[in-house]
N, C-alpha and C positions, 0 to 999 in steps of 0.2 A: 177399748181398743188401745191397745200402746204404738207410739208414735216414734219411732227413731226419729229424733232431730237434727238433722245432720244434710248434708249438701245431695242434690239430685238434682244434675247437669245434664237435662234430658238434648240434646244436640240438634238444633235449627239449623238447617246449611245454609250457608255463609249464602248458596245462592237464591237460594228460596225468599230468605230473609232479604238480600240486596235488588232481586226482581220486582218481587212484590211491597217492599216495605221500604223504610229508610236505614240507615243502620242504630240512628237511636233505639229506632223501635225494638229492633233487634237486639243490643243490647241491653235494654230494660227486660226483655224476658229471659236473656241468659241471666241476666244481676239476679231476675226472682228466680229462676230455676235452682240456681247455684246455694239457695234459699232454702229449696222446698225440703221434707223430708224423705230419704232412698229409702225406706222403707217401712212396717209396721208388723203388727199381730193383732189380728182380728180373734178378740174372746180367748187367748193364749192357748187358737188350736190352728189358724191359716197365717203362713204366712205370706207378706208381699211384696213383692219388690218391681223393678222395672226389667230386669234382666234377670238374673238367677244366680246361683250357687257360686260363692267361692271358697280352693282350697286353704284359704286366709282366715275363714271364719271360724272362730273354734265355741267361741261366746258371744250373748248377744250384745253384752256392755263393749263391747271391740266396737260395735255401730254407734253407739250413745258415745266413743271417744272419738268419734271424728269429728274434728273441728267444723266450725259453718260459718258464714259460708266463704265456701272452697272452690277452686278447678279443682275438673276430674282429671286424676292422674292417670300415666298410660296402663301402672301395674299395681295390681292390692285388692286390698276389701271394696273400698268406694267402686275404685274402674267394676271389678268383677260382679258387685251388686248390680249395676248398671247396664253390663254388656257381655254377659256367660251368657250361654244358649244351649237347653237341652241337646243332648245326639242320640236319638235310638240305635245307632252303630257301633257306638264304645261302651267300653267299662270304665268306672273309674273318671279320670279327666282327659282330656285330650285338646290339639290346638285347635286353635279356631281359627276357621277361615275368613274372618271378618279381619282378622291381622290385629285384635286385640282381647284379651281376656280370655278363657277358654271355654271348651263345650264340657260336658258331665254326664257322665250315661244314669238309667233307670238304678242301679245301684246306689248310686250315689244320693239319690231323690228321697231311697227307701231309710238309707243311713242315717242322714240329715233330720227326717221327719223321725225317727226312732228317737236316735238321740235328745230331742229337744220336746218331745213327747208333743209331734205335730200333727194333724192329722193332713194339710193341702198346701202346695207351694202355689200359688197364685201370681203368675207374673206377664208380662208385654213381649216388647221389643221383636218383636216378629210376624209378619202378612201371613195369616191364617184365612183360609179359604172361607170357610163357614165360620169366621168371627170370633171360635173360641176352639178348642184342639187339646184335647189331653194327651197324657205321656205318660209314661210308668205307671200301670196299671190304674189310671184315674189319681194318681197322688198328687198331679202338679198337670193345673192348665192352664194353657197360652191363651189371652185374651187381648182381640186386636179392634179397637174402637173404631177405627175408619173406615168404612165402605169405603169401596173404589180409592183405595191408596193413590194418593199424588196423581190421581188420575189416570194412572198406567197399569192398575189391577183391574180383577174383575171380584175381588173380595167383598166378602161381606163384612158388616162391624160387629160386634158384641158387646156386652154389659152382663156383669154376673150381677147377681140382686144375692146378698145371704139372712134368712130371716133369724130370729130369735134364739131356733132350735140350731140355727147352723145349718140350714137346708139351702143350696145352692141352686138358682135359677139362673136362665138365662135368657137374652132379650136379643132377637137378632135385627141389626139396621139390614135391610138386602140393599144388597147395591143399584146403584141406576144404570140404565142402558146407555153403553158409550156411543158415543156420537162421530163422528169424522172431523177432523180440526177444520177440513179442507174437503167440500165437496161440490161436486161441478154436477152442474145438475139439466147442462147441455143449453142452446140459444134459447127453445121455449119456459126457461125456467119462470116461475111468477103465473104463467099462462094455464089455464084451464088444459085438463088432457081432454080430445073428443072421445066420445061415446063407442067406440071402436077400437081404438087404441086400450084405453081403459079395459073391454074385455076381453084384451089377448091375455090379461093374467090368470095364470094358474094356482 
């Protein structure tokens, strides 16, 4: 596996991190983030990233020169490794409504893998229903690790496994049943239902 070495500022919101944690803690995982590597090549036929495609990319030693560790900046190689997002709607590249980096259509996926003689873009950054989601004819799939996103999804997680041969599996977390943050459950709550009440359900 080759490893680009280079800066991957995966983004903790400032709220998340200041509710639940302190801000040290929160900064100690930006400092190693800002650490880790944007991305790799599995057996010099999948590649990985956290986000996807950029039109900045043209070689892969462009990622081996990006300094480490770094902020992600708003525009370039690094951002756009980080935060491009496939669009089954365009061709070519197009903006992104996330207000940073751009989207890339199935052409673009088929180019990329040609060129670099790839055969899989393997990347994140997106709530996927069933955990994992392909795009462009199976070339390139979204794989989203968290069940139940921030708690406001009803998604599942995923984990690809790649064996020896390069045969790709997949491992579904299902999500858990949401709960009510806030449920009133009337004056007898705590209290046994009688034998009557109980079988007016249907």
């Amino acid at each position: 596996m080759k490893v680009f070495h280079c800066t991957c500022n995966l983004i903790i919101t400032w709220l998340s991190g200041k509710r639940r944690y302190n801000f040290k803690i929160w900064k100690t995982f930006t400092d190693c983030f800002n650490c880790l590597p944007v991305a790799a090549i599995v057996d010099d036929k999948i590649f990985c990233c956290h986000g996807g495609l950029s039109p900045d990319l043209s070689d892969f030693e462009e990622i081996q020169s990006i300094p480490r560790p770094t902020d992600v900046p708003d525009t370039g190689l690094l951002c756009d490794l980080l935060w491009s997002d496939p669009d089954k709607d365009i061709t070519g590249w197009g903006e992104n409504d996330r207000g940073v980096s751009f989207t890339f259509g199935s052409d673009t996926v088929t180019k990329f893998l040609n060129k670099h003689d790839l055969d899989l873009i393997c990347r994140a950054h997106q709530v996927v229903e069933d955990g994992y989601e392909f795009f462009a004819r199976r070339q390139l799939v979204t794989l989203f690790s968290a069940p139940n996103y921030c708690g406001d999804y009803d998604n599942a997680g995923g984990m690809m496994t790649v064996d020896e041969n390069l045969m790709c599996s997949f491992q579904i977390l299902k999500p858990s049943e949401k709960k009510a943050k806030y449920q009133y459950s009337g004056l007898n709550s705590g209290r046994p239902v009688t034998g009557v009440r109980a079988s007016i359900k249907t």
